[in-house]
Every structure is written in structure tokens, then in C-alpha cells.
N, C-alpha and C positions, 0 to 999 in steps of 0.2 A: 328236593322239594319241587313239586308239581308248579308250572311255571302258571299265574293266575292269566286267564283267558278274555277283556274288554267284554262286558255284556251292551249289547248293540238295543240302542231303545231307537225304534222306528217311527212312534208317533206321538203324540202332545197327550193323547188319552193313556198310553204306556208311562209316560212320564210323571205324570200324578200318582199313577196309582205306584210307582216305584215308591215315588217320596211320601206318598200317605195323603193327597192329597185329593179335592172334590174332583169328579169329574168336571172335564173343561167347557165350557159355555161355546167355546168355535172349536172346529177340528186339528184348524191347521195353524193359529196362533193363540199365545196366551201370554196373561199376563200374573202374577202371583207374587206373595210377600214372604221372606222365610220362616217369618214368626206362625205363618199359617202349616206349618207344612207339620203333619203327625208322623214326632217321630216312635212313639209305642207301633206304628203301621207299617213305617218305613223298611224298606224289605231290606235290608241289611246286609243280605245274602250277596249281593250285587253292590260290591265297592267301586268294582271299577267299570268307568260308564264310557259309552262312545253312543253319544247321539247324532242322530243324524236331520239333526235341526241344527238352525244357527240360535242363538245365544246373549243376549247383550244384559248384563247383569251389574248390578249396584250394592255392593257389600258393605258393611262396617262390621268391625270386631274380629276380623280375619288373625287367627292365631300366628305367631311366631313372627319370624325377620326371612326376608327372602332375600337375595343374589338381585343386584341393580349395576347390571356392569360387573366394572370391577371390587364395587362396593357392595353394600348391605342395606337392606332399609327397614323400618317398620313402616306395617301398615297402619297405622292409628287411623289415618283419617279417612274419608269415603274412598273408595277403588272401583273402577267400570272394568270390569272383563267381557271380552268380547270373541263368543269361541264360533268356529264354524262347523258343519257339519262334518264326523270323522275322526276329532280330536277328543283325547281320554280326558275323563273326569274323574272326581274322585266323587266318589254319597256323601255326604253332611252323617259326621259321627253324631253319637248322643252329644258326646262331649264338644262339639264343635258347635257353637250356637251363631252364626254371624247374623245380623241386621242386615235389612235393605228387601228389594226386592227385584226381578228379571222380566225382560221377554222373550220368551222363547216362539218360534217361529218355522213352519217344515216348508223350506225350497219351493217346493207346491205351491204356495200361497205367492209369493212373486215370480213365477217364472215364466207367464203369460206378460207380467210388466212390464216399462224398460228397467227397473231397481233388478230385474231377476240376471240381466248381465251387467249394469255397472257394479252390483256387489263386488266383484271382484277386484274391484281401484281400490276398495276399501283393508289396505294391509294389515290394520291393526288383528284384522281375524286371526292371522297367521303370525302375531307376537306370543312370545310365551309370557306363563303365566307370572311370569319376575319383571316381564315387561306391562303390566297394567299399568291403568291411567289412574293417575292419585289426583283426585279431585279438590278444589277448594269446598269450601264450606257454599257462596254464588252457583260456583260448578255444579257444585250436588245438588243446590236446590231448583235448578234448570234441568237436570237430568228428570229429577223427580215427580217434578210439575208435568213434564212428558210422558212419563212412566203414568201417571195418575190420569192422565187425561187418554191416554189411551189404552187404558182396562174403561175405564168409563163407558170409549166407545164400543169394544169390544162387548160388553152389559150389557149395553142398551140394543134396541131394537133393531135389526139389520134389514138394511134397506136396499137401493141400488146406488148409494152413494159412500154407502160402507165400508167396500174393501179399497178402494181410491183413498180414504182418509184412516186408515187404519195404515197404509203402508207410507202417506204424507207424513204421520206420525212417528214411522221406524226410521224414512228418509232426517227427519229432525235431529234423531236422535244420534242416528250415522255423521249426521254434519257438527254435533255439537262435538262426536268424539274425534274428529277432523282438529277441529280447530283445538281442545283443550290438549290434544296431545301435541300440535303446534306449539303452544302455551308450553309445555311443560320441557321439552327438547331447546326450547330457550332459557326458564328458569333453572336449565341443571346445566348450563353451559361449560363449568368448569369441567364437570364429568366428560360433558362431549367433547371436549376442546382434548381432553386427556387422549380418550380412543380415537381421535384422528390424532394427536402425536404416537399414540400405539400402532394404527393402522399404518403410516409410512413408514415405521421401522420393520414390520412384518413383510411389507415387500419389499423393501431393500435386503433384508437377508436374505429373502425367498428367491432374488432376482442373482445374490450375491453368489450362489454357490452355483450347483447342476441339477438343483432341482426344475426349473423348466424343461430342459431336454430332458429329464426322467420322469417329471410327472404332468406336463404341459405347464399351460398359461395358471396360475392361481385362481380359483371360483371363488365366489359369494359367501357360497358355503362354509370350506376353509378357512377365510380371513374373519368371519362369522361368528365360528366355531371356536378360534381362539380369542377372540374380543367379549365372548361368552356372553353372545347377544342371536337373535332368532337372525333369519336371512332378511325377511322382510322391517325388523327395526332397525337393524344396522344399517341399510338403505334409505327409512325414512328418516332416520336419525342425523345422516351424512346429509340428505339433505336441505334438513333444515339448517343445518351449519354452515354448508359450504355453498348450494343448490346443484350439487353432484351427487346421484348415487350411488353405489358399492360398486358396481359394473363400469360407469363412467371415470373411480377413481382407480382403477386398473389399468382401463387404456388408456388414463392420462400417464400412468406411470411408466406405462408399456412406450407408449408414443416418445414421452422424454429420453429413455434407456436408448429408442431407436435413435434416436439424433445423436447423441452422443456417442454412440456404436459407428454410425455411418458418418461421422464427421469426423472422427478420432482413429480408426482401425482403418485397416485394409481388405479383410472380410466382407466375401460376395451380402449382397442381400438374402441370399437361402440360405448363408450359414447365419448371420442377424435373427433371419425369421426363427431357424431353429435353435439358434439361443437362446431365443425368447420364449419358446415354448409353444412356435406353429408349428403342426406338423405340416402342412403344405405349405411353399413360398409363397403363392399367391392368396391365402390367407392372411399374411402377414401385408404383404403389398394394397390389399384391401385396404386394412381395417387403415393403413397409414396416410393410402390417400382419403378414406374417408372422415379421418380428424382434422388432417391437414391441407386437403386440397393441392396436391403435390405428391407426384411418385416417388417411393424411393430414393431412385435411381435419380433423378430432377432433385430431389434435397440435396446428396452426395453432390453433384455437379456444381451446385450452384457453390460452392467452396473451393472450387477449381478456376 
């Protein structure tokens, strides 16, 4: 079977006319409702999408149960998706009808800003789509109020103060998804509390055998990928639980291994490092005086 091929939409005017929709009132942002979208027009031909805009989107009626962690969820209630440029989509089937509505937005449009580089603080882009934000019923209707108020401005007549508050509007909208997913990494605590008791039994096995000398230190990634969480939730998630994240809670692990290593054995500090999974000594000797404030060599000692 011919492996299907991401069809690439490049601008906000491609993007309507994909889904069947009016040509767009600005070039490089829009705002639109799904109930509006024709789908007797909708090019169909094109399931799978990689735009290359960002995305910030308000559903309801989202079919099935998705992967939440180690659990499951439905989605009954409202959900913000939040994609960046690059990432696959799927076209809205006949049969898929969901509520709400998005804004979509091309790079262009902020990048002269400052929003055009701190986007990038903004992790929830790079969550997958199991990791959306499940809004309350307040949630949704502050989302929406937003969403509403800036197609409004978008309509209305564009002035010199326009694109200034058309991106005021997107910045709102970034900070609301800041905070409710704060909100929400606290109301599911049980769950988080769980994948950090998962997370330190993963690198204690990891640290347990030879796999550091055979595959280095453990990454983001890996530890990520078996917690069946994206890189960047697993991080924000860690740290709203602990205020560590994914990276900080390795080299905490790394740093405890080393004390006990070098307090307990006889082993130089290069064989330490390369048990641990540095390839150079002075890598290891780094990272240790820079948690600890203290060489190595000066931890060992001071036990003598």
C-alpha cells in the first residue's frame, strides 16, 4: 500500500478553500466556526494536512476516547488544541461533525513582534493531541469571549492599531491556555503523582543494569516515550508537581547515583562518569560540580 504523503497548506487563503470555506477577510490570520465550514466542498482528497500556521482551536463533540497518560478519557466537555506549524492533521470527515471554533494564524503575522520569539515558551504547541486541555464550562466561556472578540476585530476595519491588538488578543489567549493547563496538571494529581512514581522506577532500572555505558545518560525523550506522554508535557507536567523538569529530574538522579557511587566504592571518578553514562570524565565532573558546588574529587574526600 502506497504510504499516504502530508499535504502541506501554506497559507490561511489555501486553508479555506481546503475546508470549503469564504475566502478570508486578512491574509495571514483568521478566525472561523466549524458549523461554517462546507463540507459538500471540502476537498476530501487531502486527509492528511501539515499546515504551516499555528493553530489554537476550541472543540466540542470530539468523537471517541483518547490515551491520557496511562489512562483514557473522553472528551465530552470543551478541549483547546494548540498546534504549531508542521504538525499533521487530520480534514474533518462528513461524519465527524465537532462544535466550537479556531484561530489560525501564519508565523508572518508575528514575527516582526516580540510574541514572534517568546512563542516558543509556549510548550503546550508541541503536546500531542491526547494531551489537550479539557476546559471547564468558565474556561470555555473565557476562551470564547476571546475567540469572539477577536474575529470582531479582525471584521472590522483595519487601522494602525490593528495588528497590535489582534496579537494582544492571541497573547490572551496563550496566557489563558498557560494558566488552565496549570489548573488541570493539578486537578488530575492522582494521575501525575502516579508518573512520577513511574518515572523513578524507569531510571532506577535504567541506571540498574549497563545500559548507561551502552546507551548513554537516559533523554526526555525515552523516559517520555515510555510514560506515553509528548517531551514537552512530560516536563511541564513534572513541573507543576514537583517545579523540576524531565531534564532536572535526571540529573537529580544522576547526581544522587554519583554520591553514593563515590562515597560507597573505590572506583576513579572516570569509571563513576562512565557508569553513568558520560562519555568524557569531565562531563560528568561538570554537570556534578554544577548541582552541587563541589568536585567530585572534594565530595569523595570529604569522607575521609
Amino acid at each position: 500500500m502506497k504510504k499516504q504523503v502530508p499535504y502541506l497548506i501554506h497559507s490561511i487563503s489555501e486553508q479555506h478553500r481546503i475546508l470549503g470555506l469564504p475566502g478570508p477577510v486578512h491574509p495571514l490570520v483568521s478566525v472561523f466556526d466549524f458549523d461554517e465550514i462546507d463540507r459538500t466542498h471540502t476537498d476530501t482528497s487531502k486527509e492528511m494536512l501539515v499546515m504551516d500556521m499555528y493553530c489554537i482551536s476550541l472543540k466540542r463533540n470530539v468523537i471517541g476516547k483518547v490515551r491520557y497518560g496511562q489512562g483514557f478519557c473522553d472528551f465530552d466537555e470543551g478541549i483547546m488544541f494548540c498546534t504549531a506549524p508542521g504538525q499533521v492533521t487530520s480534514n474533518i470527515s462528513e461524519n465527524h461533525r465537532p462544535s466550537g471554533c479556531c484561530v489560525v494564524f501564519h508565523p508572518d503575522f508575528i514575527r516582526s513582534h516580540p510574541l514572534g520569539q517568546r512563542i516558543k515558551e509556549y510548550g503546550f504547541f508541541d503536546y500531542a493531541v491526547n494531551e489537550a486541555l479539557h476546559l471547564s464550562e468558565q474556561e470555555e466561556s473565557l476562551v470564547l469571549s476571546v475567540l469572539k472578540m477577536l474575529r470582531e476585530e479582525i471584521s472590522g476595519r483595519i487601522d494602525a492599531y490593528s495588528e497590535n491588538v489582534i496579537i494582544a488578543h492571541i497573547e490572551l489567549l496563550l496566557s489563558y491556555g498557560q494558566r488552565f493547563y496549570g489548573r488541570q496538571f493539578l486537578t488530575r494529581k492522582p494521575v501525575t503523582s502516579d508518573v512520577l512514581a513511574h518515572l523513578e522506577k524507569l531510571l532506577s532500572d535504567y541506571f540498574a543494569g549497563e545500559r548507561p555505558m551502552s546507551d548513554g545518560l537516559p533523554t526526555v525523550a525515552y523516559l517520555a516515550s515510555e510514560l506515553n506522554f509528548s517531551d514537552n508535557y512530560l516536563s511541564d507536567l513534572l513541573k507543576n508537581l514537583t517545579g523540576q523538569n524531565t531534564q532536572q529530574h535526571i540529573h537529580r538522579f544522576v547526581i544522587e547515583r554519583a554520591k553514593a557511587l563515590l562515597a560507597q566504592t573505590q572506583l576513579t571518578v572516570s569509571e563513576i562518569g562512565f557508569q553513568l553514562g558520560f562519555e568524557f570524565p569531565q562531563s560528568f565532573s561538570r554537570l556534578f560540580k554544577s548541582k552541587t558546588n563541589i568536585t567530585p574529587a572534594k565530595f569523595r574526600a570529604s569522607f575521609n
